[in-house]
C-alpha positions as CSV (number, residue, x, y, z in Angstrom):
1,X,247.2,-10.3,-122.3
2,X,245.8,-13.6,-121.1
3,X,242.0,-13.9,-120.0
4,X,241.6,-12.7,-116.7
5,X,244.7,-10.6,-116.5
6,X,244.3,-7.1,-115.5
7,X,244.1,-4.5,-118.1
8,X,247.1,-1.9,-118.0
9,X,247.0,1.5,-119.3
10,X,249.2,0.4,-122.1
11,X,246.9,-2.0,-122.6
12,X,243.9,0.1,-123.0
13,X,246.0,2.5,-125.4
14,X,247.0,-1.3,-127.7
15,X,243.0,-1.8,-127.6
16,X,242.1,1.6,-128.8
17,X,244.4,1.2,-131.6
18,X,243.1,-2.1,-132.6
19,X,239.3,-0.9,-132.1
20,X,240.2,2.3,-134.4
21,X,241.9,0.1,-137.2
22,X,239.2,-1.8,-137.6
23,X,236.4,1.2,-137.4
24,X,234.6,-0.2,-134.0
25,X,235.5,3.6,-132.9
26,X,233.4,6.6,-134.0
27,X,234.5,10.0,-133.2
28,X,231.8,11.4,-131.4
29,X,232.4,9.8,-128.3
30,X,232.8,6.4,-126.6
31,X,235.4,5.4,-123.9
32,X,237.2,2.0,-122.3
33,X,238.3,0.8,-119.2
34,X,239.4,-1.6,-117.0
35,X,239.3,-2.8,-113.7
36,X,242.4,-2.1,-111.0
37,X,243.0,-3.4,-107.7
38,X,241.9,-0.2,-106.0
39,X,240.5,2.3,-108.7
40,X,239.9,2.0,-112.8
41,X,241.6,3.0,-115.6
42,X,240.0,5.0,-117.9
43,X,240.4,6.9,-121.0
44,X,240.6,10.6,-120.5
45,X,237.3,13.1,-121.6
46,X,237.7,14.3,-125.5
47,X,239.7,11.1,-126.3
48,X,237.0,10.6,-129.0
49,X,238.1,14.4,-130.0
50,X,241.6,13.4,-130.8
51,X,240.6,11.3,-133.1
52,X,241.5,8.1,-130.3
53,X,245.2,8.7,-131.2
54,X,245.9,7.8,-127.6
55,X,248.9,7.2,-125.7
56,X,249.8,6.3,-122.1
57,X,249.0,9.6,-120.8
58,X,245.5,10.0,-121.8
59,X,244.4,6.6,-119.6
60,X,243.7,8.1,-116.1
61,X,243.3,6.1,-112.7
62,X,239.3,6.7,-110.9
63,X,237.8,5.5,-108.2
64,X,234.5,3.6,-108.0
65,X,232.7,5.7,-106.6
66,X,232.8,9.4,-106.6
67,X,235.9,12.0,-107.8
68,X,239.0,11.8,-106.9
69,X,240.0,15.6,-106.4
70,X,239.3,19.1,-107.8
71,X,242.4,18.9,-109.6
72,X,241.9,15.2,-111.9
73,X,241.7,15.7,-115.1
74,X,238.6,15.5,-116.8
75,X,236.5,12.0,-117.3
76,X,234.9,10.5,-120.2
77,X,230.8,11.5,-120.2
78,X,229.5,8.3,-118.8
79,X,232.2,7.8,-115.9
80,X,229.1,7.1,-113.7
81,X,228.0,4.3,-115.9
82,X,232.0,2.8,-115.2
83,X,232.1,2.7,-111.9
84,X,228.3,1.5,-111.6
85,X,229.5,-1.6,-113.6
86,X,232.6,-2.6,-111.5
87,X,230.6,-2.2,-108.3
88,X,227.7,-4.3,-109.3
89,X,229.1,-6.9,-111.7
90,X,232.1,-8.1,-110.0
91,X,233.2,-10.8,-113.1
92,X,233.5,-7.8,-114.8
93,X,237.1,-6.6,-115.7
94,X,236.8,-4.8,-118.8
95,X,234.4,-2.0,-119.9
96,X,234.1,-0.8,-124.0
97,X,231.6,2.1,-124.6
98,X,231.5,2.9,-128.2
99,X,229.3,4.5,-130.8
100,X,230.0,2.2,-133.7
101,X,228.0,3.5,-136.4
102,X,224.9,-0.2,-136.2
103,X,225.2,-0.5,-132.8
104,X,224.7,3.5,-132.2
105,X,221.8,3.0,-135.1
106,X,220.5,0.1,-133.2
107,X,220.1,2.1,-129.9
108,X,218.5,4.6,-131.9
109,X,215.5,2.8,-133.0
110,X,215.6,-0.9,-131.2
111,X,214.2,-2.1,-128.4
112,X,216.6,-4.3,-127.7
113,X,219.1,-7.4,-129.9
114,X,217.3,-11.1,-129.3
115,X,220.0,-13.7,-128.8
116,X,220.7,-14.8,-132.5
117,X,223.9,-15.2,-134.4
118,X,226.3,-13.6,-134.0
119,X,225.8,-12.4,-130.4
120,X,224.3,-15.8,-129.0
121,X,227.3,-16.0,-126.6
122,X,226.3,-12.3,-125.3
123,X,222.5,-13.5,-125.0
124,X,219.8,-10.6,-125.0
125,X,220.9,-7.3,-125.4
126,X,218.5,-5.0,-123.9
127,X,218.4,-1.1,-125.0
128,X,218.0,1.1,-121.4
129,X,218.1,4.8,-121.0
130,X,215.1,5.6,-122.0
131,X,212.9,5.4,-118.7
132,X,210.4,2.6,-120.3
133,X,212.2,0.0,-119.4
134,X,214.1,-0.7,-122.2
135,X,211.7,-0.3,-124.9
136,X,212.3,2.2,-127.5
137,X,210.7,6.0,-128.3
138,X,210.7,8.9,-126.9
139,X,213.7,10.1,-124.5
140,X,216.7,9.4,-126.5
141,X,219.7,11.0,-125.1
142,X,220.2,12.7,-127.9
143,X,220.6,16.6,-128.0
144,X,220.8,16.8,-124.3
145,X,223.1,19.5,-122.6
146,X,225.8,17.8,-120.2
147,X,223.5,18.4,-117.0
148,X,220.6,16.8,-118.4
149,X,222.6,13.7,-119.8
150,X,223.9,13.4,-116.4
151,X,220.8,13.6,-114.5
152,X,219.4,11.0,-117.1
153,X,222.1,8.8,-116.6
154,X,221.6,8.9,-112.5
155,X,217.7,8.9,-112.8
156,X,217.4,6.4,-115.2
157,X,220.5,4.4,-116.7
158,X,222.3,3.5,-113.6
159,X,219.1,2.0,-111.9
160,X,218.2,-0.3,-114.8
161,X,222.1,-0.7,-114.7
162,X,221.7,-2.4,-111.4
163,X,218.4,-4.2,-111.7
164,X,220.2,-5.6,-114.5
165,X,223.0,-6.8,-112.8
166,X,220.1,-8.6,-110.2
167,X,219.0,-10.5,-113.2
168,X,222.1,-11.6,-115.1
169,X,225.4,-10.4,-113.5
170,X,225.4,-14.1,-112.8
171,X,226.1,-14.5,-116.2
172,X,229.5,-12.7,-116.5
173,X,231.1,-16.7,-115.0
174,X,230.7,-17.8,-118.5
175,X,230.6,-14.9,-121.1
176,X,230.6,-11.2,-121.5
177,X,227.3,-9.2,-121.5
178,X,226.6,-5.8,-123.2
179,X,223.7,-3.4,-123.5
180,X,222.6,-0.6,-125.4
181,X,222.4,3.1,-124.2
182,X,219.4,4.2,-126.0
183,X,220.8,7.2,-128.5
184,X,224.4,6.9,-127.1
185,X,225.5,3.5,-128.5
186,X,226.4,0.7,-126.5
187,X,228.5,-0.9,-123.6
188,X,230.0,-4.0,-123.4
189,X,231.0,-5.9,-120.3
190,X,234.0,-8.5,-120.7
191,X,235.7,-10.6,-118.1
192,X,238.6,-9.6,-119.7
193,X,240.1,-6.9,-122.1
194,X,240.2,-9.4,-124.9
195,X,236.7,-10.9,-124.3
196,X,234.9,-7.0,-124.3
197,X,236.5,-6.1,-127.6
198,X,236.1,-9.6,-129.0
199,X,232.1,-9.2,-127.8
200,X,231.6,-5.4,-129.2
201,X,232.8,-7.1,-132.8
202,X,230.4,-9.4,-132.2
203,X,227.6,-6.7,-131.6
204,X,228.2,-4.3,-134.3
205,X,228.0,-6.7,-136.5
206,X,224.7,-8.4,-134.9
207,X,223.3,-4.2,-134.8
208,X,224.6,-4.3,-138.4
209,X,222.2,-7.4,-139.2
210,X,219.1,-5.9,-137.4
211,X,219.4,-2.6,-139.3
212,X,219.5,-4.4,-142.7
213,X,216.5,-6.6,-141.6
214,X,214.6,-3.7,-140.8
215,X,215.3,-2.3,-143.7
216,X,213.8,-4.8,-145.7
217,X,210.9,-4.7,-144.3
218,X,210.1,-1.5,-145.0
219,X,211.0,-1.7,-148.2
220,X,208.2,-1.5,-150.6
């Protein structure tokens, strides 16, 4: 797929594949999309649950904004966040929403990535969720029933979401951004399919070099 093209569902089913081969994919959630000319595509709820052993079926079309019917099958947790992203960053064409074990870690406990290798391309990646702004503690999303995480995510999330967008969607002419969801992992915003799995590589492994730095320095 060439940069700028429009994901397909095959597509999306060829990404998961190639996200789960090379462990950027944890099992406890996490979900991708893409952006279509009048609704998204976007992996099915529970796809984490079967292990992302996905095929063509379990990529579903959603508007951006609202449901579609009683009758849709069920989204991923964090549909919300999806369409919030297509409406307000329009570069963006591709969404990846993962729980890769550093960049989940990383949520956890950081307030945020600097721009460093190996994400200087993505710049700052800021941790929101928590309803400080972006700064770490209390509040994680963690342990929260289904209604609460959803009320969190509509109270919270999405309105940094947006602010965000005011301050940098400009960015997304010239490269991907990403953010973390703080105690849910992270998502990461490409202006193509390619570009937002290349970029989450590029995270994990800059989450993975925070952790190990923090580590160190609480080492005695």
């Amino acid at each position: 797929m060439h940069s700028g093209d429009l994901a397909t569902s095959a597509d999306l089913v060829s990404a998961v594949r190639l996200l789960r081969s090379e462990r950027l994919l944890d099992w406890t959630g996490g979900a991708l999309s893409a952006r279509g000319k009048d609704a998204m595509l976007i992996s099915r709820g529970g796809a984490a649950r079967k292990f992302w052993l996905l095929d063509d079926n379990d990529i579903m079309s959603w508007p951006y904004s609202g449901v579609p019917h009683e009758s849709a099958p069920r989204p991923p947790l964090g549909v919300a966040v999806h369409q919030c992203v297509y409406r307000h960053f329009p570069w963006c064409t591709a969404v990846v929403h993962s729980h890769a074990g550093d960049c989940f870690l990383t949520s956890c406990l950081s307030t945020g990535l600097k721009a460093s290798p190996p994400t200087e391309t993505l710049g700052e990646i800021p941790n929101l969720g928590d309803g400080k702004g972006g700064s770490g503690g209390a509040g994680t999303s963690g342990g929260l029933s289904i209604t609460q995480r959803a009320e969190r995510e509509q109270d919270v999330l999405l309105p940094q979401i947006v602010e965000l967008a005011e301050q940098r969607g400009g960015e997304m002419a010239e490269h991907g951004l990403a953010f973390l969801d703080h105690g849910h992992g992270i998502y990461v915003l490409g202006r193509s399919l390619s570009e937002a799995l290349t970029d989450l590589a590029k995270a994990e492994a800059g989450c993975r070099l925070w952790t190990l730095r923090s580590a160190q320095r609480t080492q005695f």
